[in-house]
C-alpha positions as CSV (number, residue, x, y, z in Angstrom):
1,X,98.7,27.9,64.4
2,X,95.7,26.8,67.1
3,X,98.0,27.8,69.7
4,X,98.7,31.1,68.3
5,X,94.9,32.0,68.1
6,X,94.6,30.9,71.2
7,X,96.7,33.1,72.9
8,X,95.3,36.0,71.1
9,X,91.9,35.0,72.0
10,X,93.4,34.7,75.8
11,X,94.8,38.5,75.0
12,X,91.2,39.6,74.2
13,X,89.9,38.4,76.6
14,X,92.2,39.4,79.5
15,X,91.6,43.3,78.1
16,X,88.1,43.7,78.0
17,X,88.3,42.2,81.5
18,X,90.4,45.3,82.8
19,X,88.6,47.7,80.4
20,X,84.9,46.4,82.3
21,X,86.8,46.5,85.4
22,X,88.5,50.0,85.1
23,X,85.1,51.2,83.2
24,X,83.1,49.8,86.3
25,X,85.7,51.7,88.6
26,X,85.1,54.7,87.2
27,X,81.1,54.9,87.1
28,X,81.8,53.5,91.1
29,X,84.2,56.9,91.7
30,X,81.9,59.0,89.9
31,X,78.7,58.0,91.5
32,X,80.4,58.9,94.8
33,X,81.4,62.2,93.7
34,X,78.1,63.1,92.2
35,X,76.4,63.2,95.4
36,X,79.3,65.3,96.8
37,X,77.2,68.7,98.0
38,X,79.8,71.0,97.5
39,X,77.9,74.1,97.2
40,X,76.5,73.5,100.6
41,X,76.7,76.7,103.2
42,X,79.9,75.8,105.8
43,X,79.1,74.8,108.7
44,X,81.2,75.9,111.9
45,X,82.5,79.2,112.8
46,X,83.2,80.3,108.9
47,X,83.6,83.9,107.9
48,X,82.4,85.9,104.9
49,X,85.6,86.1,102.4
50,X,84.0,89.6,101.6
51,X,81.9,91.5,103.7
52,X,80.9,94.6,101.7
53,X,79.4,95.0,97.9
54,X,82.0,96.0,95.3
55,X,80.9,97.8,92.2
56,X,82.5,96.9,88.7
57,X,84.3,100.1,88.9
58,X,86.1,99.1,92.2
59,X,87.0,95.4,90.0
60,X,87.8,97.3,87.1
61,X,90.2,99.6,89.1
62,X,91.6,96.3,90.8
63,X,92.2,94.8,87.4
64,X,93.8,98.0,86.2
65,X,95.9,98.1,89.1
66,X,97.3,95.1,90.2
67,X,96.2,92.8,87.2
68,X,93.6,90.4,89.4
């Protein structure tokens, strides 16, 4: 019977080991990615994907048409 609770304490003890350990990997990966600018303005030779002002009737008629 000792033996038994034993090994369920070892069992226990072995998982909130991982959890901490995949918890901890986790806050690591997201602390990286939180200071990931993505919004920033692209630097290089980038181009505009559009280059002239659309009015919702030219989106509506786009949506009509072609269902984007």
């Amino acid at each position: 019977m000792r033996r038994y609770i034993f090994n369920i304490f070892k069992l226990c003890i072995l998982f909130l080991c991982c959890t901490l350990l995949f918890y901890l990997a986790l806050r690591a990966i997201h602390y990286e990615y939180d200071y990931y600018h993505r919004y920033d303005e692209p630097e290089g030779t980038a181009v505009k994907v559009f280059l002239e002002e659309h009015d919702i009737i030219d989106h509506l008629y786009d949506f009509l048409r072609i269902g984007e």
